[in-house]
Structure formats: structure tokens, C-alpha cells
TITIMI-301543 format. One line per field, with one value per residue (C-alpha): x, y, z; residue in three letters; residue number from 1. Coordinates in steps of 0.2 Angstrom, whole numbers, plus 5000, padded with zeros to 4 digits. Layout:
N
c1: (X / ...) $
c2: (Y / ...) $
c3: (Z / ...) $
residu: (ALA / ...) $
num: (NUM / ...) $
! end
This chain:
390
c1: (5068 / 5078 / 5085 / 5073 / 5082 / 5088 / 5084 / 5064 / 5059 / 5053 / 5038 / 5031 / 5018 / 5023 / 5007 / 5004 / 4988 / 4986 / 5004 / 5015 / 5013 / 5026 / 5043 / 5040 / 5020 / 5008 / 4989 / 4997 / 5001 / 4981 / 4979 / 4976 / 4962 / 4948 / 4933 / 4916 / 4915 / 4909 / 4922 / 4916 / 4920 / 4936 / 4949 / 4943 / 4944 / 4961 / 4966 / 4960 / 4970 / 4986 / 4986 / 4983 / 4996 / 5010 / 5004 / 5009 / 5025 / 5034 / 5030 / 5036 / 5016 / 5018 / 5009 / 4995 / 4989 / 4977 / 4973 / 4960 / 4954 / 4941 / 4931 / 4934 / 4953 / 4962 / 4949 / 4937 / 4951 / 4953 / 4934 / 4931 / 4945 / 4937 / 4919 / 4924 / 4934 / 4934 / 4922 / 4930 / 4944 / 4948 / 4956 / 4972 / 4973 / 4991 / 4986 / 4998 / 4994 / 4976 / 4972 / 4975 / 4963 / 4950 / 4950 / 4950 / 4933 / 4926 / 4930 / 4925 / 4908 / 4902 / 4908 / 4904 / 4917 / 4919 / 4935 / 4945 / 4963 / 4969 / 4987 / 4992 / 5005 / 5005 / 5013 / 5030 / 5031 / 5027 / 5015 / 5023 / 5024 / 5027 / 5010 / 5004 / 4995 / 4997 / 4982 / 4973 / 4968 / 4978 / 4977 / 4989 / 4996 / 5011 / 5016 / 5009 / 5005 / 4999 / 5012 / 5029 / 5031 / 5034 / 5035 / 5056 / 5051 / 5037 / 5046 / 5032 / 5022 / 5024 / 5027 / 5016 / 5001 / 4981 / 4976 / 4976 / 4990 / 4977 / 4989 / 4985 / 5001 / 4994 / 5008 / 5021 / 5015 / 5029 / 5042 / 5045 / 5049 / 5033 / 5036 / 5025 / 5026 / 5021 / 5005 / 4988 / 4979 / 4987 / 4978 / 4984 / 4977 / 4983 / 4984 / 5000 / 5017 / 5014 / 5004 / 4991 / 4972 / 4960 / 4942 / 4952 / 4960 / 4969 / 4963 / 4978 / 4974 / 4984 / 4977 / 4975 / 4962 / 4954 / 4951 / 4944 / 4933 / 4925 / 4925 / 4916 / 4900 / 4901 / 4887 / 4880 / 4874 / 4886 / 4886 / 4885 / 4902 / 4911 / 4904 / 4918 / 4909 / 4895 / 4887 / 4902 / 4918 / 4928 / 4923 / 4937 / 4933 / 4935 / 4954 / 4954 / 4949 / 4931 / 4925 / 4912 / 4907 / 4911 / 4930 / 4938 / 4944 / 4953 / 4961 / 4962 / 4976 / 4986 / 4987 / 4994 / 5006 / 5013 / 5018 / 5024 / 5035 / 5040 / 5047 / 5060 / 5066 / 5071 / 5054 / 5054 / 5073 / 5073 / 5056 / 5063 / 5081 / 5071 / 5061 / 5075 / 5087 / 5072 / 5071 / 5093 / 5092 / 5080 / 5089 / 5105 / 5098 / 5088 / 5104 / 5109 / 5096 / 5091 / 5072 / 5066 / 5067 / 5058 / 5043 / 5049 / 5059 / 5070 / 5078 / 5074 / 5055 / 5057 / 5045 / 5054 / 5036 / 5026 / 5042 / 5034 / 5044 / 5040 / 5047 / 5057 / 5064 / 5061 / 5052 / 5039 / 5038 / 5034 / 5016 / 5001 / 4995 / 4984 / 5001 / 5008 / 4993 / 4995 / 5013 / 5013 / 5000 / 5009 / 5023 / 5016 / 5005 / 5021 / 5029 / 5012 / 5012 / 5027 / 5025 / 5038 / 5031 / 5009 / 5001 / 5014 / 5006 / 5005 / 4987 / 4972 / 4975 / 4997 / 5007 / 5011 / 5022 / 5025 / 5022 / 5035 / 5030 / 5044 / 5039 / 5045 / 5038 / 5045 / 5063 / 5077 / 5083 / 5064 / 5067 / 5087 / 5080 / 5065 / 5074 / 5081 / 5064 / 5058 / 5073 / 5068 / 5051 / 5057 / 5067 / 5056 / 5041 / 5055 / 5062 / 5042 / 5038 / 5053 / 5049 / 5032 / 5041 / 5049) $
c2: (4840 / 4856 / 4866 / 4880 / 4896 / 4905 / 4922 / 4930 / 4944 / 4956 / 4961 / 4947 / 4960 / 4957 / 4960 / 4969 / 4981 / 4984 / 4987 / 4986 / 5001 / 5014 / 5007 / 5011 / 5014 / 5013 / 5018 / 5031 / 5039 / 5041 / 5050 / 5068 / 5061 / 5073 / 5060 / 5063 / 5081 / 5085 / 5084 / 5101 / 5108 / 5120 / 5108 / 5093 / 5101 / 5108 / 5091 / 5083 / 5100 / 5096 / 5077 / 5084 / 5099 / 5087 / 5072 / 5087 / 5094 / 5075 / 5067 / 5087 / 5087 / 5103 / 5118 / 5119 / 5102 / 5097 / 5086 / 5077 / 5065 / 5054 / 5038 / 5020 / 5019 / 5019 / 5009 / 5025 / 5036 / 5028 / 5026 / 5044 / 5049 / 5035 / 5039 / 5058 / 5060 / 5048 / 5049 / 5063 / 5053 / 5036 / 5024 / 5016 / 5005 / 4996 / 4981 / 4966 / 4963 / 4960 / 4980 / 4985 / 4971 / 4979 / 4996 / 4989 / 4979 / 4996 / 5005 / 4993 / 4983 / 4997 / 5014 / 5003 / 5014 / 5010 / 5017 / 5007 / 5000 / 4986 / 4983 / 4968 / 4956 / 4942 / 4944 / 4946 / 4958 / 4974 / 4978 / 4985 / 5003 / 5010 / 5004 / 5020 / 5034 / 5052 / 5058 / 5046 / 5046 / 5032 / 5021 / 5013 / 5004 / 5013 / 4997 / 4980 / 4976 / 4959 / 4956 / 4964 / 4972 / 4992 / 5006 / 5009 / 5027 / 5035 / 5041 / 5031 / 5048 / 5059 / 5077 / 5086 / 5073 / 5077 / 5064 / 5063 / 5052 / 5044 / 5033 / 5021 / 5024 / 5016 / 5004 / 5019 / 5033 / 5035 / 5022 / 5028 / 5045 / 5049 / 5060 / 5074 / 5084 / 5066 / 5064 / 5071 / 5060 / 5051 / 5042 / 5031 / 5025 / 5026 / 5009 / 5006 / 5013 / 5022 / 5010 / 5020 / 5011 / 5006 / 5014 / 5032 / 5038 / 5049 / 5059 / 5071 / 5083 / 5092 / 5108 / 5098 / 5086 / 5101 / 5108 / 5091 / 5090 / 5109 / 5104 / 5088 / 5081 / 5063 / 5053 / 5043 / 5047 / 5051 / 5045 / 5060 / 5052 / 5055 / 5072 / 5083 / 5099 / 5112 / 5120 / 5116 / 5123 / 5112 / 5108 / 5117 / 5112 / 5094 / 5100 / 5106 / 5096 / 5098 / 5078 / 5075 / 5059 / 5058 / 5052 / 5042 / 5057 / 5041 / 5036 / 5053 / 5055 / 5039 / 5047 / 5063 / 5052 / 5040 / 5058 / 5065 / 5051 / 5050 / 5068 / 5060 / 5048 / 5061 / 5065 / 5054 / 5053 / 5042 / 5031 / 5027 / 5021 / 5012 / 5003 / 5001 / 4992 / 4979 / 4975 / 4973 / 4962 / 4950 / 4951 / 4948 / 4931 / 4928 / 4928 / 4913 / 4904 / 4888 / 4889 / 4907 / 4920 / 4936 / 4936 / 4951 / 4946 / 4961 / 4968 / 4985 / 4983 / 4974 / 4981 / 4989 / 4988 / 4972 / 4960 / 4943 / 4926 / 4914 / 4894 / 4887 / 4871 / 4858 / 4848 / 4861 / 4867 / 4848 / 4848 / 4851 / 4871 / 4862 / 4855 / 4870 / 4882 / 4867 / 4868 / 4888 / 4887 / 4878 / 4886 / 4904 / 4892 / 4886 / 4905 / 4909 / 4894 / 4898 / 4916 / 4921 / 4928 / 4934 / 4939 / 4933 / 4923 / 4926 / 4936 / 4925 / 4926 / 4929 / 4913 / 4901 / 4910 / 4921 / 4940 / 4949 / 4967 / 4980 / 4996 / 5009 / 5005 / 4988 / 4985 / 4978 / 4969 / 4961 / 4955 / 4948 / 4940 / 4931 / 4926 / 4909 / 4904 / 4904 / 4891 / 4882 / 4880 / 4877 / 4861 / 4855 / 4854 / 4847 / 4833 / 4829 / 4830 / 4818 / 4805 / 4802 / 4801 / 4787) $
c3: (5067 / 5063 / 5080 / 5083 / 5080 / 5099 / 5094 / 5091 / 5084 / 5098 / 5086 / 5077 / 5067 / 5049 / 5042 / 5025 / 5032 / 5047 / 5050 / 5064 / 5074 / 5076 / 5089 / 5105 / 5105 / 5117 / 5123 / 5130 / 5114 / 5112 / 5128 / 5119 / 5108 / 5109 / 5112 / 5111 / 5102 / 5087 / 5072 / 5064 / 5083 / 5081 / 5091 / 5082 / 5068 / 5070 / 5073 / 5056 / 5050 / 5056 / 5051 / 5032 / 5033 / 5043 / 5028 / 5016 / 5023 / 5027 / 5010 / 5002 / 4993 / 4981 / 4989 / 4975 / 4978 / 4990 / 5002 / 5010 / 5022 / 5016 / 5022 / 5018 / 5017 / 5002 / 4994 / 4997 / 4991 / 4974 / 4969 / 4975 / 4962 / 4947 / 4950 / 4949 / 4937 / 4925 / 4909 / 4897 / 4891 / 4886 / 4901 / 4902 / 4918 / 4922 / 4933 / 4938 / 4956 / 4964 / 4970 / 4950 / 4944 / 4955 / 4948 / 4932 / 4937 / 4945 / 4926 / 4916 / 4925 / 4936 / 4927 / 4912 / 4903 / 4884 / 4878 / 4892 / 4889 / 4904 / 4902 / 4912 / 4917 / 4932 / 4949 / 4949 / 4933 / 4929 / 4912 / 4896 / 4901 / 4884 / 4880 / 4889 / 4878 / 4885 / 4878 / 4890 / 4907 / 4917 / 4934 / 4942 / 4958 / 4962 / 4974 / 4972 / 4988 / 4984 / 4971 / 4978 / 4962 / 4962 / 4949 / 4948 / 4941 / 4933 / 4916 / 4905 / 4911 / 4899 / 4906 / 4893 / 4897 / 4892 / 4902 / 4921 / 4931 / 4946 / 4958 / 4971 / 4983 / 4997 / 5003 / 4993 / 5002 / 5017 / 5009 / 4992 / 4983 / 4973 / 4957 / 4961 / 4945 / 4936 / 4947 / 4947 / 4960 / 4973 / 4987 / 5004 / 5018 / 5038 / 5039 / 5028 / 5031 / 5047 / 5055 / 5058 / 5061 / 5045 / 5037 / 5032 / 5018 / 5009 / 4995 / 4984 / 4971 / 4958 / 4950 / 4933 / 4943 / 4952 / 4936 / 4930 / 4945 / 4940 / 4921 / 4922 / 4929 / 4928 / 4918 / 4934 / 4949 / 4963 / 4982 / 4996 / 5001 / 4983 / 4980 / 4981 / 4971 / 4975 / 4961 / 4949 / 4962 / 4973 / 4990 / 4997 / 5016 / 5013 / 5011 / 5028 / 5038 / 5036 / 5032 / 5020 / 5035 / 5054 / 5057 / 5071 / 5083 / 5090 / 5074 / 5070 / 5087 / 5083 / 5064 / 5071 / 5082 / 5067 / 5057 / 5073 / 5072 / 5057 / 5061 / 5074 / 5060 / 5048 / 5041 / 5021 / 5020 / 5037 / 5032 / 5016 / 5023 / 5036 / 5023 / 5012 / 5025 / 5029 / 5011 / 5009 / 5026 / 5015 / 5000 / 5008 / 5015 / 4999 / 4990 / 5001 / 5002 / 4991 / 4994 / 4993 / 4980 / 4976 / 4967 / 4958 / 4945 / 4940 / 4959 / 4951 / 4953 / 4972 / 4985 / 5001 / 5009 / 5003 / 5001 / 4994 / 4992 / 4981 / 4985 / 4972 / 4981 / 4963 / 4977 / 4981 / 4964 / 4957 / 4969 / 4961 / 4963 / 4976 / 4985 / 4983 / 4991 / 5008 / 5008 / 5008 / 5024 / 5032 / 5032 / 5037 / 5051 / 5059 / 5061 / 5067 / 5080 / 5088 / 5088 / 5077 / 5062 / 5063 / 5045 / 5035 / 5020 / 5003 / 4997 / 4996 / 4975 / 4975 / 4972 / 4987 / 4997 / 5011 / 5012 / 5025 / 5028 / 5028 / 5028 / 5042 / 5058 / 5056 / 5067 / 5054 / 5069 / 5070 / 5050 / 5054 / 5068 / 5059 / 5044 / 5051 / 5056 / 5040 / 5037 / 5051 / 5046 / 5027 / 5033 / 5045 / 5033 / 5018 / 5030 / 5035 / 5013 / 5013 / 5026 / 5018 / 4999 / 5009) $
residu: (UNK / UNK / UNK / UNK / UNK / UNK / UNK / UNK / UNK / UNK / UNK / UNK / UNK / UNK / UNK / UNK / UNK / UNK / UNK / UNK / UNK / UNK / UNK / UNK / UNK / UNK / UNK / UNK / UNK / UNK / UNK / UNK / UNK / UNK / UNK / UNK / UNK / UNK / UNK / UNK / UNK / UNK / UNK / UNK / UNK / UNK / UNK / UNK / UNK / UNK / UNK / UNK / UNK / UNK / UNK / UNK / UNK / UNK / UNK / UNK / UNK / UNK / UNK / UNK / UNK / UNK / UNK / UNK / UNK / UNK / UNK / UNK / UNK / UNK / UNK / UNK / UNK / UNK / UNK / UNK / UNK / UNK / UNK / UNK / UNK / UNK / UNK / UNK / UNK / UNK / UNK / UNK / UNK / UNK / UNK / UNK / UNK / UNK / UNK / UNK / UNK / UNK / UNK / UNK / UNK / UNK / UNK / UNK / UNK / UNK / UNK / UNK / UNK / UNK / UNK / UNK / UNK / UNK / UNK / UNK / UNK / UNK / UNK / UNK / UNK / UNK / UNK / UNK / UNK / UNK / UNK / UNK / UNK / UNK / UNK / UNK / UNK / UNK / UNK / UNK / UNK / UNK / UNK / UNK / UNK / UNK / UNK / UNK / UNK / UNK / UNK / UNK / UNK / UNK / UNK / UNK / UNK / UNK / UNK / UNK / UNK / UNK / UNK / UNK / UNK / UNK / UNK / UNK / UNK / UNK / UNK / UNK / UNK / UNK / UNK / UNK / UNK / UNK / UNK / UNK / UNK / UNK / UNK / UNK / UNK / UNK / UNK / UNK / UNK / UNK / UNK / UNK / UNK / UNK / UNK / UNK / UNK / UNK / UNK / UNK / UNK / UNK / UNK / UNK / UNK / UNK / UNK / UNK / UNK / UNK / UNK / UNK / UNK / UNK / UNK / UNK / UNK / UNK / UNK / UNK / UNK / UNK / UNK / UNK / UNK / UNK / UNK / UNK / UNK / UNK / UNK / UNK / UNK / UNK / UNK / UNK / UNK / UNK / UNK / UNK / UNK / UNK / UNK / UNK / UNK / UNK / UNK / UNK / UNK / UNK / UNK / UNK / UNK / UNK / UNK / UNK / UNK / UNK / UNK / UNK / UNK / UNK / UNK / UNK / UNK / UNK / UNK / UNK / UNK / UNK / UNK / UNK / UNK / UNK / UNK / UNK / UNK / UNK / UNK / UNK / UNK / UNK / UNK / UNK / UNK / UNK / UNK / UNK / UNK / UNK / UNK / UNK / UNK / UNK / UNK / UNK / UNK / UNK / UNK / UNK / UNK / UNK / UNK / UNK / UNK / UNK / UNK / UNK / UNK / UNK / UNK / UNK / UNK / UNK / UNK / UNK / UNK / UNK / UNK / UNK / UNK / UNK / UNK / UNK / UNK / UNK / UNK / UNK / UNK / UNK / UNK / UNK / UNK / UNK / UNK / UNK / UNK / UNK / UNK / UNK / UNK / UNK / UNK / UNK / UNK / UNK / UNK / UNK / UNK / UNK / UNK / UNK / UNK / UNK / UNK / UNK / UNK / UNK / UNK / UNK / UNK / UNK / UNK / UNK / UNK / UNK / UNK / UNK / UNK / UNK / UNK / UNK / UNK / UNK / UNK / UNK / UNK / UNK / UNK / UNK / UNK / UNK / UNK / UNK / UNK / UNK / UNK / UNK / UNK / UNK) $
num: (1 / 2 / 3 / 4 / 5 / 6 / 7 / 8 / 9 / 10 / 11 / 12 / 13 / 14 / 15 / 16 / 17 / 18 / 19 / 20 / 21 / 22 / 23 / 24 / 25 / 26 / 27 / 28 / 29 / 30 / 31 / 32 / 33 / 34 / 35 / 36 / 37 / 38 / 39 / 40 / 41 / 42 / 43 / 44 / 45 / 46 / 47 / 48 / 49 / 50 / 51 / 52 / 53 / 54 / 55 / 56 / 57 / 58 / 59 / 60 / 61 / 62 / 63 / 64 / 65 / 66 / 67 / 68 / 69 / 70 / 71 / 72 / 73 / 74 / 75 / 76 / 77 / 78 / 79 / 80 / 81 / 82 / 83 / 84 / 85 / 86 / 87 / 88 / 89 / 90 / 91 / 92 / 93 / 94 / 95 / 96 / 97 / 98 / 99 / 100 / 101 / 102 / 103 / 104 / 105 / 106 / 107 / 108 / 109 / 110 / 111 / 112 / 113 / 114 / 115 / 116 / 117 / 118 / 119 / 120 / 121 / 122 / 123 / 124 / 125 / 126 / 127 / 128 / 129 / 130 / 131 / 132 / 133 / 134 / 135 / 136 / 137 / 138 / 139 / 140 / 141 / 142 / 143 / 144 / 145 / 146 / 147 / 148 / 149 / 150 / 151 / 152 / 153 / 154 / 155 / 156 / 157 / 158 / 159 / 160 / 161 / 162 / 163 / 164 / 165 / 166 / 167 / 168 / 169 / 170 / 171 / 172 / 173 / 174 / 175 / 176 / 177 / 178 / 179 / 180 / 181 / 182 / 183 / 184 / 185 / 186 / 187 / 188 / 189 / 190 / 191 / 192 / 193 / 194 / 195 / 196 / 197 / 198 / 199 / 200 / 201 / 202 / 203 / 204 / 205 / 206 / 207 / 208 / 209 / 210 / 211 / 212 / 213 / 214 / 215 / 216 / 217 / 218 / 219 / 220 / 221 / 222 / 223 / 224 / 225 / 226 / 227 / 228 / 229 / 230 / 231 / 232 / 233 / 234 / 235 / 236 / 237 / 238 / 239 / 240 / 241 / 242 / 243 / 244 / 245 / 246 / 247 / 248 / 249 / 250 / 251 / 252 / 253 / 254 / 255 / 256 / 257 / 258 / 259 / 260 / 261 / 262 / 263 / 264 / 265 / 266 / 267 / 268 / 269 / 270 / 271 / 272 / 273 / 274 / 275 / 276 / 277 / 278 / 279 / 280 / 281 / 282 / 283 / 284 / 285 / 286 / 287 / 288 / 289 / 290 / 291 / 292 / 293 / 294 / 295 / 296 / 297 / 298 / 299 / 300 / 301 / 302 / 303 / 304 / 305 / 306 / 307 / 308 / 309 / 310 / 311 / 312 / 313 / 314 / 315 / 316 / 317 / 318 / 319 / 320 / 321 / 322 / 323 / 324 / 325 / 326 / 327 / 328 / 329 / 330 / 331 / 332 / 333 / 334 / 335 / 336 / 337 / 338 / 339 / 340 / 341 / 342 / 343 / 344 / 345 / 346 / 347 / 348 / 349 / 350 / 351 / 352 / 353 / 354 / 355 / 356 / 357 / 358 / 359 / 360 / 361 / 362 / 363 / 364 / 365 / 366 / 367 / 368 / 369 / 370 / 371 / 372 / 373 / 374 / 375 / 376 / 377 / 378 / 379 / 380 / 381 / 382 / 383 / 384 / 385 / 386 / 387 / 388 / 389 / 390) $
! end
């Protein structure tokens, strides 16, 4: 068998949500959390304040949108924006990756929405943007998270649109420069780029979707957790801090801690450049290898965040789908085993493959350091494929 590689990561958290947490972190970080007081209580609510105003101010949010925090992660996020907003115009949704599919199922079988474009392609592409109509409403991933696939630009958004722009950025948020002035809703969970902990998310408005939100009332009934008017008028207190449910005061800290941090790094310009470098130290060793390749075709649309690999050894790629699926499992089952590499396969319904996180709380020196384990595990599982060939 292959020599084991001398060198380990020193965090083998490469999972694609939740994320690694922030260099350095600890229990400690927690110790200010204001536990077993009342989120509407003025210090807990100051708290939930500043995670939206410092959110705001790092990702340079426009100062006439807002922003809330809402339940359910970025998944609540998204169908608080679909189920509220959605109905006036007809739908355009772009979906190439799993998270896209879904929305499309929630327009199409739950809104049961009639006048609904889907625009798709599979993983590892990105759909025919020109295909968009500006005087339609439009949902779309900004990142694949299951696909590696990202948006290189948002200039298929016309400026001068009638319909609303409603993004999930949730593994862009943090990573990737966001076109504001393109955008109408934009939504993320803690759990992503920051590494923050899972059930909260983030809710962004434009003044063109506030002014949906007044002008529209929705054809179905509406959950207490997605209502976000009174008598016709914006629930303004949701955008500061007030919470239409009761939050994790404890996730709620660790947020504050993972923006507070991202201040020391250079606020975006320093996440991005950290992302970035994780994504060239792949690509770098991608470019050399004889097994691995992206599973975005064109390097323009390559994930910084969610970087997938495909295996494209004509040994592996001659198995059956079935061969392929063990062959994949094995391989992220190996990094696991020895430590090396936790949460790295490919999404339940991606290609075989592995799914290496990158976004800003992971070390590039972490990624060097794991990229000849995967070599390692490649050849050992090739040379066990060949011996039973034999």
C-alpha cells in the first residue's frame, strides 16, 4: 500500500454546513452569552441588534435595505421570501444543484404557482442565463452548494427589472462579492461561512421587496413564522432584533463572535482572499492530478466555498453508477478513518466524489496539508480495484 502521508491537517472539519468554526475558537468565546433572559429584554435584544447591524456593515448591505434574523436557517429564510412574495408575477427559477430543485418544488407543488418557468442544467453547469425575463420574478442559488457551481456575475439581472431578484446566498454570503444594486432578497444562514451554529437565518430586503411585501397579500394562508406585515405595513421590529420566534441567545453570542472576527481579518476583503487561496491551493493540485477534476466545468463558475471533485480515473469512471456511488464512499471513509478529512463526501444526490469546504474559517495550510491524503487514499483504493481485476 501507498505510504501514509507524514503531515495532518490540524482541523480535519471540512464539512459543507456546519462549518469549521472560526481559527482559534473556543467555549470560551461564549462566555458573555446572556442565558436565561428573555429575548425581548433590552440586552438580549441589543445583542440580536448588533449581529444584524455588524451582518450589515461587513458584507457593505446598502443602508435602505434591511435585515432580519429569522427561524429555521437559510431554508426558513428562503420560504419566508417565496411564500411572501411570490404571486403577482410570473416565476423564473434557475436550479442546477439540489437547494435550487427545492424552491422550484416549493413554487411549483406547494405555492402551486401556474405561470412558473424552471430553467435547469446538471451539476457541474450553470443554466442558460439569457433565458431570464426581466419582467418576471426570479429565484436563484447564488452558490451551489451541493454542485460547486457559482454565479461568476449577476449581469443576466437586468437593471431596470419589474420583477424581484430573491437569492439564496447562503454558502456566498461571507466569501463572495454580492451585487447589491442587482438584488432584492438575499438570505443566509450562520452555519455557512462563519461558522456559526444551525436553526437561524438571514432574512435581506430591498426597498422594491418591502414595497412588494405592503402591496401584496398572498393568495394562501400564511404561518405566524412568515408573517412579516401588520395591517398592510412592514413589521419593522423584526429588523431590529425583535424575532417573530424565541432565538438561541447561545447561537446568538457565537454569531456575534464569528462577525467580530471577521472584523480582525479584514472585514469581506480578507474572507473573500481567505476563501479564495483555499480554492487556488486545490486548483493548483487539481491541475496535477490524474484522478480529480472540478465538477464545474468552466473555472470561471468554481465554488471558493463548496469546492466538489468529480473522479475521472477511466477505471473509476468504467463502474457502473452503483460502483461508482461505493467507490466514492470509500474514499471519503478512508479520510474519515484516519482522521484526516470528517464530512467530506459528495451530497447524498451530487456525483461520486468528494465535497471539500473552503470557505473562511477554513486554514489554507489545513487544505495543503490534506491534499496528499486524498492521493493516498486514491492509490490505495486503485491498487485494491487492481488486485481483484487480477
Amino acid at each position: 500500500m501507498t505510504a501514509k502521508p507524514d503531515l495532518r491537517p490540524n482541523n480535519p472539519r471540512f464539512s459543507s454546513g456546519p462549518c469549521a468554526k472560526r481559527p482559534g475558537w473556543s467555549l470560551a468565546a461564549l462566555d458573555g452569552a446572556l442565558l436565561g433572559r428573555s429575548h425581548r429584554a433590552k440586552d438580549p435584544k441589543a445583542k440580536l441588534a448588533e449581529t444584524i447591524d455588524l451582518s450589515k456593515a461587513i458584507l457593505g448591505m446598502p443602508k435602505d435595505w434591511r435585515l432580519g434574523i429569522v427561524p429555521a436557517s437559510d431554508t426558513g429564510a428562503v420560504e419566508m421570501a417565496l411564500w411572501s412574495l411570490l404571486g403577482p408575477r410570473g416565476v423564473d427559477i434557475l436550479a442546477w444543484e439540489s437547494f435550487s430543485k427545492d424552491w422550484a418544488t416549493d413554487v411549483t407543488k406547494q405555492l402551486r404557482l401556474t405561470d412558473v418557468r424552471v430553467i435547469s442544467a446538471g451539476y457541474g453547469q450553470l443554466p442558460d442565463l439569457t433565458q431570464v425575463d426581466k419582467a418576471r420574478d426570479l429565484v436563484f442559488v447564488w452558490n451551489g452548494t451541493t454542485s460547486g457551481v457559482r454565479l461568476p456575475n449577476a449581469d443576466f439581472i437586468a437593471d431596470d427589472r419589474e420583477g424581484l431578484a430573491i437569492c439564496d446566498a447562503t454558502s456566498a454570503a461571507f466569501a463572495m462579492e454580492l451585487p447589491w444594486a442587482k438584488l432584492d432578497v438575499v438570505t443566509w444562514s450562520w452555519q455557512k461561512v462563519l461558522g456559526g451554529e444551525a436553526a437561524h437565518g438571514m432574512l435581506a430586503l430591498s426597498p422594491r421587496a418591502v414595497a412588494r411585501l405592503e402591496s401584496h397579500k398572498p393568495a394562501w394562508p400564511m404561518p405566524k413564522i412568515f408573517r412579516m406585515t401588520k395591517d398592510g405595513k412592514l413589521n419593522e421590529g423584526i429588523f431590529k432584533g425583535e424575532t417573530i420566534n424565541t432565538p438561541s441567545m447561545l447561537c446568538v453570542e457565537d454569531a456575534i463572535d464569528g462577525l467580530r472576527w471577521a472584523e480582525s481579518v479584514g472585514g469581506l476583503k480578507g474572507l473573500i482572499a481567505r476563501s479564495e487561496a483555499n480554492l487556488a491551493a486545490i486548483a493548483d493540485w487539481v491541475a496535477g492530478s490524474d484522478w480529480a477534476a472540478f465538477l464545474a466545468d468552466d473555472a470561471a463558475t468554481r465554488s471558493c466555498t463548496s469546492i466538489c471533485l468529480k473522479i475521472v480515473a477511466p477505471w473509476f469512471t468504467a463502474l457502473d453508477a452503483d460502483g461508482q456511488a461505493a467507490v466514492a464512499k470509500k474514499l471519503s471513509g478512508m479520510l474519515e478513518k484516519e482522521g484526516v478529512a470528517l464530512d467530506a463526501a459528495n451530497y447524498r444526490d451530487a456525483p461520486p466524489g468528494l465535497r471539500i469546504w473552503g470557505g473562511a474559517t477554513v486554514e489554507t495550510s489545513d487544505i495543503k496539508a490534506l491534499l496528499p491524503w486524498l492521493d493516498w487514499a486514491f492509490a490505495s483504493i486503485a491498487a485494491e480495484q487492481k488486485a481483484t481485476a487480477a
